[in-house]
C-alpha positions as CSV (number, residue, x, y, z in Angstrom):
1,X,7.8,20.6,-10.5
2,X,10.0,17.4,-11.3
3,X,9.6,14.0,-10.7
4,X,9.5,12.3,-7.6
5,X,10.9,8.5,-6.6
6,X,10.4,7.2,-3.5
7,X,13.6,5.2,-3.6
8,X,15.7,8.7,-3.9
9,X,14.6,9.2,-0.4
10,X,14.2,6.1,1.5
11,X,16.4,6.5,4.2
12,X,14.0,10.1,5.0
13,X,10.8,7.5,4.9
14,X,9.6,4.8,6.6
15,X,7.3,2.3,5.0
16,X,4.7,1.7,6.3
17,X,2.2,-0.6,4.1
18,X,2.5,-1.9,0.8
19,X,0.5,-3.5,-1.4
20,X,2.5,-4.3,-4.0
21,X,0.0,-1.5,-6.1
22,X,-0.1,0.8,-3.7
23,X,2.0,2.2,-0.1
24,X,2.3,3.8,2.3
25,X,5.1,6.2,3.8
26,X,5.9,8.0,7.0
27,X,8.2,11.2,6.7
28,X,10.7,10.8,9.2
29,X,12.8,13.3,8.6
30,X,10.5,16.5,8.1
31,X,11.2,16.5,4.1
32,X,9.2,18.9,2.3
33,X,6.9,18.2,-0.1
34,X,8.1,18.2,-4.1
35,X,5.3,20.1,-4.5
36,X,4.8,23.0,-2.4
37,X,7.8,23.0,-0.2
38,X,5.5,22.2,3.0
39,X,6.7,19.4,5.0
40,X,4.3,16.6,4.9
41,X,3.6,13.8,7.3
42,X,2.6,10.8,5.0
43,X,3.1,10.1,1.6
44,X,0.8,7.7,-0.2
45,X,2.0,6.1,-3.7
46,X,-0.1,4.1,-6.1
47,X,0.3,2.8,-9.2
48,X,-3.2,2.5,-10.1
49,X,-6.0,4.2,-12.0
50,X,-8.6,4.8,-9.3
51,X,-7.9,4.2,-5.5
52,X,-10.0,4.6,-2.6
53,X,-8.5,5.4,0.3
54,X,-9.9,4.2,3.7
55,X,-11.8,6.4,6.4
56,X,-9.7,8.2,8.9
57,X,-12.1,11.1,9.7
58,X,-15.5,10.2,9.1
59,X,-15.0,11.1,5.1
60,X,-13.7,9.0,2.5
61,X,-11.3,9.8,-0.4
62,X,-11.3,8.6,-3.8
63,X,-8.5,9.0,-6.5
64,X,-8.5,9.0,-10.0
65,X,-5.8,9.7,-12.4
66,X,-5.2,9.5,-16.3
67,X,-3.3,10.8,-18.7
68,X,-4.4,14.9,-18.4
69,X,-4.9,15.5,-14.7
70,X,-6.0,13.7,-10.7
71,X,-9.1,14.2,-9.6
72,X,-9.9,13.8,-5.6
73,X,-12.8,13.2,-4.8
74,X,-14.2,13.5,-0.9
75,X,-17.3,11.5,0.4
């Protein structure tokens, strides 16, 4: 897996929130994911160590990265 940067791809994405620390993109284009070749609908970004992310079906998500691995966590 390589590197991803949103900017490479911008006219595929739409923004759709930004927080200066964190956004929010839409894929418009049916790109797939860097990851697992599956198209994906959303792409969040964040530049910080832990972020929450708000409820969208009943459960909340929490993120936490650092320097050996991401960790999800689901409320």
């Amino acid at each position: 897996m390589t590197g991803f940067d949103v900017h490479d791809h911008r006219h595929e994405l739409k923004q759709l929130r930004d927080s200066g620390a964190t956004s929010l993109w839409e894929n418009r284009e049916g790109m797939g994911c860097p990851v697992c070749d599956d198209v994906f609908s959303r792409l969040f970004v964040t530049r910080q160590a832990g972020t929450t992310f708000p409820e969208n079906d009943g459960a909340r998500f929490c993120l936490l990265r650092d320097d050996d691995a991401v960790y999800l966590f689901r409320h």
